[in-house]
Structure formats: C-alpha cells, structure tokens
C-alpha positions in Angstrom: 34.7 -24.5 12.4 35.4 -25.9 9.0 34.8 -24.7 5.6 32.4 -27.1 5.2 30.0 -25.5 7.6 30.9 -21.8 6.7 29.2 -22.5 3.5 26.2 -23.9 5.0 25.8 -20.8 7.5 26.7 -18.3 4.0 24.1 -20.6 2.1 21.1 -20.2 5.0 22.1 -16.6 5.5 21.4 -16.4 1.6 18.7 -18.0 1.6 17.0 -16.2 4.7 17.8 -13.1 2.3 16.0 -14.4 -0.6 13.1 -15.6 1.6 12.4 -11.5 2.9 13.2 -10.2 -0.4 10.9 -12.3 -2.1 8.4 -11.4 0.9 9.1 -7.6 0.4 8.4 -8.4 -3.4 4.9 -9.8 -2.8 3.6 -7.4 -0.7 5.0 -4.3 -2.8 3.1 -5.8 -5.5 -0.1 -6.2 -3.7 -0.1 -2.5 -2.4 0.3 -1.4 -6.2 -2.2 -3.7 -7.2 -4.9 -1.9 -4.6 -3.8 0.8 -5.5 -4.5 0.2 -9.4 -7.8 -1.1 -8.4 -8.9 2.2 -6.1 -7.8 4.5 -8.7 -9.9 2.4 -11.7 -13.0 2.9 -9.0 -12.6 6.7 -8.5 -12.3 6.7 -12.7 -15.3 4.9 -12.9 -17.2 7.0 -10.2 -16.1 10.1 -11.8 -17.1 9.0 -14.9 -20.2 8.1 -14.0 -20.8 11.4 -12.3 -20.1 13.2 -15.4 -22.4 11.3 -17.6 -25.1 12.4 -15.1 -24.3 15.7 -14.7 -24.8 15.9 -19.0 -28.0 14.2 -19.0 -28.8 16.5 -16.4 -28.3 19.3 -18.3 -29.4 18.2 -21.6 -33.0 17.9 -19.7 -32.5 21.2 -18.3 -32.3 22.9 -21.8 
C-alpha cells in the first residue's frame, strides 16, 4: 500500500467523521428546538390559565 492511498483511506475516514458529526449536530439541534417550542406552549397555556383564573375572580367579587 502506498502513501498515496493511505491518504485517501485517512481522507474518507475523515470525512465519514465529519458526515456523523454533522448528523449528530442536526439532530441535537432539532430536539432543542422541540423542546423550545413545548416549553413556549406550556408558557402560553399557563398563561392563559392565569388570566382566567383573574377574570374569574374579579366576577366573583
């Protein structure tokens, strides 16, 4: 085996590497992203809830 092909093998090997990190990347990014998303729902449901509950007991009074 010459040089020549020891650098192609290093340079796919490398590249594979790349390939899964950059996969890894994507999908760790996604998950955050959902998450952001859930949490801004449960923030808007509590929200909402609370705004109820005052009117609620402003018409209670």
């Amino acid at each position: 085996m010459g040089m020549q092909d020891q650098f192609k093998d290093k340079a796919q090997k490398l590249s594979e590497q790349a390939k899964q990190a950059s996969g890894k990347a994507k999908d760790q990014a996604s998950q955050r992203a959902s998450q952001g998303r859930d949490r801004s729902e449960e923030e808007t449901r509590r929200a909402q809830q609370e705004a109820q509950d005052r009117m609620d007991q402003d018409y209670d009074a």
